[in-house]
C-alpha positions, 0 to 999 in steps of 0.5 A, a space after each residue: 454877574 457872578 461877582 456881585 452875586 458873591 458880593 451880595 452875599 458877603 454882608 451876611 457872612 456876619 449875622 448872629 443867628 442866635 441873636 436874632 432868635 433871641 429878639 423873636 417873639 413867642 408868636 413869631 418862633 412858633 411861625 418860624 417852626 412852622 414855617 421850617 415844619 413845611 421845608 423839612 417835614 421830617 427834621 432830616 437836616 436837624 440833629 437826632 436830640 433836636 428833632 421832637 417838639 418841646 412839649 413840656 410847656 402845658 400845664 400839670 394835668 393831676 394833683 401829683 406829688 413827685 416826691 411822694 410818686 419817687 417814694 412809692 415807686 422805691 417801695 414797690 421795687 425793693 418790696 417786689 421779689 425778683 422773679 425766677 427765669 422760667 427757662 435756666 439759662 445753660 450757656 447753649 445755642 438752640 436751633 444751630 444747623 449741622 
């Protein structure tokens, strides 16, 4: 029983999974995700970088120019005046037990 057990699973040794991703429609990856959402609610078997949604997909919701967005925010950070520590840093440990 064993042995065809093995024998069976010997014909699957050579699939290309990113093949047959590759072949999937937008519809049928999304129930694949789903699909893996239900075995693996939290992603603890996929690597830390793949674990959040890709959720780049929707549409801009402003009439934002990131040119001019950069632009500013450059502005404000060299116009903006360092400010002052409130407490000098002296190098001591406050709070140690003696």
């Amino acid at each position: 029983m064993a042995l065809s057990f093995k024998k069976d699973l010997e014909k699957y040794k050579e699939i290309d999974e990113d093949e047959i991703l590759n072949k999937l429609s937008e519809e049928e990856l999304k129930q694949l995700e789903s699909a893996l959402e239900e075995m693996d609610p939290e992603n603890a078997l996929l690597p830390a970088g793949l674990r959040q949604k890709d959720q780049t997909s929707k549409a801009a919701t402003g009439p934002f120019d990131r040119e001019k967005l950069l632009h500013y925010l450059e502005k404000q950070a060299l116009e903006c005046k360092d400010r002052d520590d409130y407490v000098p840093f002296t190098g001591e440990k406050k709070g140690q037990r003696s």
